[in-house]
C-alpha positions in Angstrom: -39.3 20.0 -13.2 -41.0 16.8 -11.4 -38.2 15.8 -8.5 -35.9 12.4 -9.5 -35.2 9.7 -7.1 -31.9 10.0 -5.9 -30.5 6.1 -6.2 -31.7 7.6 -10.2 -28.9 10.1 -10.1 -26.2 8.0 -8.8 -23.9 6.1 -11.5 -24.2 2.6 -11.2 -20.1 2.1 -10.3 -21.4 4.3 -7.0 -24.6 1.8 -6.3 -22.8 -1.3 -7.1 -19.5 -0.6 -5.5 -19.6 -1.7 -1.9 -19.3 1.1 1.1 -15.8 2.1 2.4 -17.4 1.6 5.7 -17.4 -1.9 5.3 -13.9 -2.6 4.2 -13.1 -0.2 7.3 -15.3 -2.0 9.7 -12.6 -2.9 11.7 -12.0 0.8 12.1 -15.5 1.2 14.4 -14.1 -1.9 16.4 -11.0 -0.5 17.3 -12.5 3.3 18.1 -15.7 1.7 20.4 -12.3 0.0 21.9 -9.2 1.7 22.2 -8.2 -1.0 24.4 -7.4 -3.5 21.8 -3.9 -3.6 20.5 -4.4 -3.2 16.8 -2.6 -5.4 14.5 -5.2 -5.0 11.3 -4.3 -2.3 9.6 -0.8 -2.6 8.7 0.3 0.8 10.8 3.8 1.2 12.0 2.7 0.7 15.7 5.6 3.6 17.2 5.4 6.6 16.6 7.1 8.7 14.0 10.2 10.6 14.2 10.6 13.6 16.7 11.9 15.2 14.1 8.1 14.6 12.8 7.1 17.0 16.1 9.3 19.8 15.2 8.2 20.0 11.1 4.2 20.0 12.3 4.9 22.4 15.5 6.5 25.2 13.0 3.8 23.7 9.7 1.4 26.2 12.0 3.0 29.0 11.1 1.9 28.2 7.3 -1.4 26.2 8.2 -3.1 29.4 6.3 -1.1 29.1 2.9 -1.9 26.4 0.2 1.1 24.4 -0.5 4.1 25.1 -3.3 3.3 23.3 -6.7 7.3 22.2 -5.7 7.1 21.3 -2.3 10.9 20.6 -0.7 10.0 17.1 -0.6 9.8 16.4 -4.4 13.1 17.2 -5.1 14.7 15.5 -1.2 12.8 12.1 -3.0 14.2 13.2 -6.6 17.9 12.9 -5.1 17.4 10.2 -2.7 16.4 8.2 -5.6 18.7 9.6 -8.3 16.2 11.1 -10.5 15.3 14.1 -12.0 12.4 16.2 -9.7 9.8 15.4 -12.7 10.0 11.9 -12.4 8.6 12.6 -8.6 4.6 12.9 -8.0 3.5 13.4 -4.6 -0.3 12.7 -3.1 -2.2 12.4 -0.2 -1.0 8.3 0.3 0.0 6.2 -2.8 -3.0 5.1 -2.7 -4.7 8.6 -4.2 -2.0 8.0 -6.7 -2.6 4.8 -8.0 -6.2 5.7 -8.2 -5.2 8.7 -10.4 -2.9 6.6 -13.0 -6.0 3.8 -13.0 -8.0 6.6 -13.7 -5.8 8.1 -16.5 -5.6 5.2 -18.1 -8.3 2.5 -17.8 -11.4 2.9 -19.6 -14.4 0.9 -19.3 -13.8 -2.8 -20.6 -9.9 -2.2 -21.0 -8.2 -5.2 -19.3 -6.2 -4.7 -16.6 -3.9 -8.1 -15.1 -3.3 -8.4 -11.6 -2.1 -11.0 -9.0 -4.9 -13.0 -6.9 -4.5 -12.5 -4.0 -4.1 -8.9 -3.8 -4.9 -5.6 -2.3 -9.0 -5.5 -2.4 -9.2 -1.6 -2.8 -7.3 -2.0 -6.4 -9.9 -4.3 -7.1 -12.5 -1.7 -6.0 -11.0 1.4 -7.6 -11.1 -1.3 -11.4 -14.6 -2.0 -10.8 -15.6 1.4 -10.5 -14.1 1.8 -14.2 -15.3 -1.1 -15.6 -12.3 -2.3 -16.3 -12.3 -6.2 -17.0 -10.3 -7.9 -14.3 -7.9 -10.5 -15.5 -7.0 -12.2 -12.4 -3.5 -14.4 -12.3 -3.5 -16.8 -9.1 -0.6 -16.8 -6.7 1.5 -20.1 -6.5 2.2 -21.6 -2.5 3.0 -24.3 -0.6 2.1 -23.7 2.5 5.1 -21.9 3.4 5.2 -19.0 0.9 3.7 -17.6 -2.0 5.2 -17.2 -5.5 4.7 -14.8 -8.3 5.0 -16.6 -12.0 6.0 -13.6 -13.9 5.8 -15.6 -17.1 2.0 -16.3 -16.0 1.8 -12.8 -15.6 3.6 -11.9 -19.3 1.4 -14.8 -20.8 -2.2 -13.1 -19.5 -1.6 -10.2 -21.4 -3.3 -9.6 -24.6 -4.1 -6.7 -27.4 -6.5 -5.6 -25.3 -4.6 -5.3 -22.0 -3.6 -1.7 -20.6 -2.3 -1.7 -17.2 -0.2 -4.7 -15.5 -0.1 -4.5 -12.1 2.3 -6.1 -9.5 2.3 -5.2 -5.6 5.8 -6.2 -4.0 6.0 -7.0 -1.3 2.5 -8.3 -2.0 -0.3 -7.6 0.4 -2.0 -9.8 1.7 0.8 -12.8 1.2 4.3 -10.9 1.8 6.0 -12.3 -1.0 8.2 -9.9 -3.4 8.9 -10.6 -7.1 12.7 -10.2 -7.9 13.9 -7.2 -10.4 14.6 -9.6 -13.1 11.1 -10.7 -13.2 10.0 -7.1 -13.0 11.9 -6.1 -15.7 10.8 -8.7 -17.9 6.9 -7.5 -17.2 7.9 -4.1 -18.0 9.5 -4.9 -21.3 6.4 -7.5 -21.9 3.5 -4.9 -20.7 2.3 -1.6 -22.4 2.2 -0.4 -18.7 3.5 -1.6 -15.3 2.2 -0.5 -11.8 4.6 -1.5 -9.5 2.9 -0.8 -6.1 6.1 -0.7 -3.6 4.0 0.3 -0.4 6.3 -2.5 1.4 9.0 -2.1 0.2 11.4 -0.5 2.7 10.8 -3.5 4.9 11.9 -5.7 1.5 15.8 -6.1 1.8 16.4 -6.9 -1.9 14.2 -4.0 -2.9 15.5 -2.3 -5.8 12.0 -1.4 -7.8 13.0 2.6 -8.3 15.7 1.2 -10.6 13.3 0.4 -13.1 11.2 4.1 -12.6 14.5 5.1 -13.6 15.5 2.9 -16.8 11.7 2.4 -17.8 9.4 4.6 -19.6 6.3 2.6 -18.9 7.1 1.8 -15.5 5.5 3.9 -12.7 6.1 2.6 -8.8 4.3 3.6 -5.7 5.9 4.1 -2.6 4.0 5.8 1.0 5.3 7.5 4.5 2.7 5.8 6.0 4.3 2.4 6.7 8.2 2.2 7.5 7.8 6.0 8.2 4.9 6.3 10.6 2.8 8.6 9.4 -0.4 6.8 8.4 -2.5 9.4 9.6 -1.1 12.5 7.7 -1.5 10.8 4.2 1.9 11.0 2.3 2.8 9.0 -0.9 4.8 9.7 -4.2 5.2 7.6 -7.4 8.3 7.3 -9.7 8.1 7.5 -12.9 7.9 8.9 -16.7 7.2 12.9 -17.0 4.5 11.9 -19.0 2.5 9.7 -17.2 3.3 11.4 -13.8 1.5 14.5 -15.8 -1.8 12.7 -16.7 -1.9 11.1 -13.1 -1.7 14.6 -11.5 -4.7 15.8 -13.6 -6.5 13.5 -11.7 -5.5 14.8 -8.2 -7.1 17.6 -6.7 -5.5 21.1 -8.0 -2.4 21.9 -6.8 -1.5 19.8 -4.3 -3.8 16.9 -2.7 -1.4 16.5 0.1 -1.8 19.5 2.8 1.8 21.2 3.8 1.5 19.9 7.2 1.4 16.3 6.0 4.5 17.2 3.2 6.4 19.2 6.2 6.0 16.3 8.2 7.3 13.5 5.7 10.4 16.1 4.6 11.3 15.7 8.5 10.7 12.0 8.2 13.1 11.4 5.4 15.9 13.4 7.1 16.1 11.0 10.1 17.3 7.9 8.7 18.8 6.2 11.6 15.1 6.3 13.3 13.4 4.7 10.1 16.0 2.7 9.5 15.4 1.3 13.5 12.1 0.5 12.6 12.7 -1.5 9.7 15.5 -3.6 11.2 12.6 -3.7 14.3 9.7 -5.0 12.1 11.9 -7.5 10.1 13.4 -9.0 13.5 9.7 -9.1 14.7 8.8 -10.6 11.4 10.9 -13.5 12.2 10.1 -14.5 15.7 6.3 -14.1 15.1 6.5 -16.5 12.3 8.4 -19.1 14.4 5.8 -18.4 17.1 3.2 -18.9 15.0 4.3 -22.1 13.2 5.2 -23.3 16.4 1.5 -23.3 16.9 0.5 -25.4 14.4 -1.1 -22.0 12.2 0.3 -22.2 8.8 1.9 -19.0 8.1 3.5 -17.7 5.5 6.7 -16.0 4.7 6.8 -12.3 4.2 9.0 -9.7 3.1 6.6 -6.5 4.4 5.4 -5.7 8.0 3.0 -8.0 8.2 2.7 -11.6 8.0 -0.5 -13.8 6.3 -1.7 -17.1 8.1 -4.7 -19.9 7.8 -7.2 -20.8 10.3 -7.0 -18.3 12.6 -10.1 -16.3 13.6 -10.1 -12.8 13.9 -13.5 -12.7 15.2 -12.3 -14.7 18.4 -8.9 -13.1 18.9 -11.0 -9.5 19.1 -12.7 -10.7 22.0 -9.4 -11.7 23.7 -8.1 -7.9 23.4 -6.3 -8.3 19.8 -7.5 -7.0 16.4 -6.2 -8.7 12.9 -7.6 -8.5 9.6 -9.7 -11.1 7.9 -8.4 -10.8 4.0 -10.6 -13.5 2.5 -12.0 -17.0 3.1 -8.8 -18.4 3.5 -6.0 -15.9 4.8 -5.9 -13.6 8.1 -3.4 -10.9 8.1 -1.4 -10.0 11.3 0.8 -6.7 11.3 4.1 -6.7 13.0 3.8 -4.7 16.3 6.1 -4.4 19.3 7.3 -7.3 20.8 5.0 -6.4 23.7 2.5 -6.4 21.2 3.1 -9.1 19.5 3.5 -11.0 22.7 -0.1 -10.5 23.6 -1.0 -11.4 20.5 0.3 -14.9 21.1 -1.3 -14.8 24.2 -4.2 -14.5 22.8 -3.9 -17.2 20.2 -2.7 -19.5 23.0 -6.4 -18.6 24.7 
């Protein structure tokens, strides 16, 4: 058999997609430079819990076992969130998960709505479907952006499978109240509610609907409000049903290892340490805005650990010691470090 070009073998969603590397790029920066203080990648900057330590010190004596179909932490998130252990799916960050319920339920061509501005990799992981993207702009005025659910409800057609709604929104901050959530779930054949923020949102209360809505599945991760970015921890809430189609999609048995689950069961137990961090963030939140306005940056309000500004160049500010993210043409997107952090972030703004 004559030997095929390679680029022949590869689907076109693999050619046409562009590389991780380059959405990551940022990620070579900050490892040629472990110097800079990195505010890009939306990482609680502390460190986890100690209980973290303990779980991963005594997750060796396992390290050699594949991890329990039932892992303690589905049923810990079952009861913290009053629902029944097969309304819980856990995977290796939320975003393995949402990938696996695009996957289970967009085919190529379906619609899918979604807010604009919005996380890029959901855009990704829809093009690599060929899903048709129908895009619903965010409204602002300078100081905060809006979500016009009706806007939302009014984009949806026969052909629409999957609405999606990110809250608190990345990259803007801005959260969409239950009442408006409800109404997209009772207007939509199927809502995605992508809660990654959420702990840091003090009106919070998506996992209600997980609970009163069949068609209704939101995402929540460890690696924010809980610190554990690097071990990869997620779950959804939501429908037996559709929880069972999404975990075909993962890998077999469990995609998260039971070091990463050990560690976010010991996460979950401490709440007055993740509870210290939120009320950290959100006090950071504050005074970095005020800083920043007090600059003259137009800078938006948020309800997540991160805040979204205009005209401010992350290209400069990296060769002043700091690292932010550059979202689009228009926004740049500052996580919420320490104060010490933070500080020489202004700093370095300031020149």
């Amino acid at each position: 058999m004559a030997a095929r070009d390679l680029d022949d073998l590869v689907v076109p969603a693999a050619r046409d997609l562009p590389s991780p590397s380059q959405y990551l790029a940022h990620m070579d920066v900050l490892d040629a430079n472990p110097s800079l203080v990195r505010l890009a990648s939306n990482e609680n900057t502390q460190p986890p819990s100690p209980r973290v330590r303990e779980a991963l010190e005594r997750a060796y004596d396992s390290a050699n076992l594949y991890p329990s179909l039932m892992p303690p932490l589905r049923r810990e998130l079952a009861e913290r969130h009053g629902v029944e252990v097969e309304r819980v799916l856990v995977g290796a960050g939320s975003t393995e998960l949402i990938d696996g319920l695009l996957r289970a339920v967009v085919a190529p061509l379906d619609e899918v709505v979604v807010p604009a501005p919005s996380w890029p990799v959901l855009r990704t992981r829809l093009a690599a479907l060929d899903a048709r993207i129908v895009d619903v702009p965010l409204a602002d005025d300078g100081r905060s952006f809006r979500y016009d659910a009706q806007a939302l409800i009014d984009a949806l057609t026969p052909q629409t499978k999957l609405l999606v709604v990110c809250t608190p929104n990345n990259p803007t901050g801005n959260a969409m109240p239950l009442d408006d959530l409800r109404a997209c779930a009772e207007a939509a054949p199927l809502l995605l509610v992508d809660a990654a923020y959420a702990d840091f949102d003090p009106h919070d209360d998506a996992p209600r609907l997980a609970r009163e809505c069949e068609n209704v599945v939101v995402t929540r991760t460890f690696s924010k409000a809980y610190a554990l970015a690097g071990l990869r921890v997620g779950y959804a809430l939501g429908s037996p049903r559709v929880l069972d189609y999404m975990s075909r999609l993962l890998l077999p048995g469990s995609s998260a290892s039971s070091a990463s689950l050990a560690a976010a069961s010991a996460a979950l137990t401490d709440r007055a340490y993740v509870e210290a961090q939120i009320a950290r963030v959100r006090a950071e939140r504050e005074r970095l805005t005020e800083e920043l306005r007090a600059r003259g940056l137009t800078t938006f309000d948020s309800r997540a650990n991160f805040v979204a500004v205009e005209d401010l160049s992350p290209e400069e500010l990296v060769t002043r010691g700091v690292m932010i993210r550059r979202m689009d043409d228009r926004l740049a997107r500052i996580t919420v470090g320490t104060r010490d952090e933070n500080d020489a972030l202004l700093r370095a703004i300031d020149g």
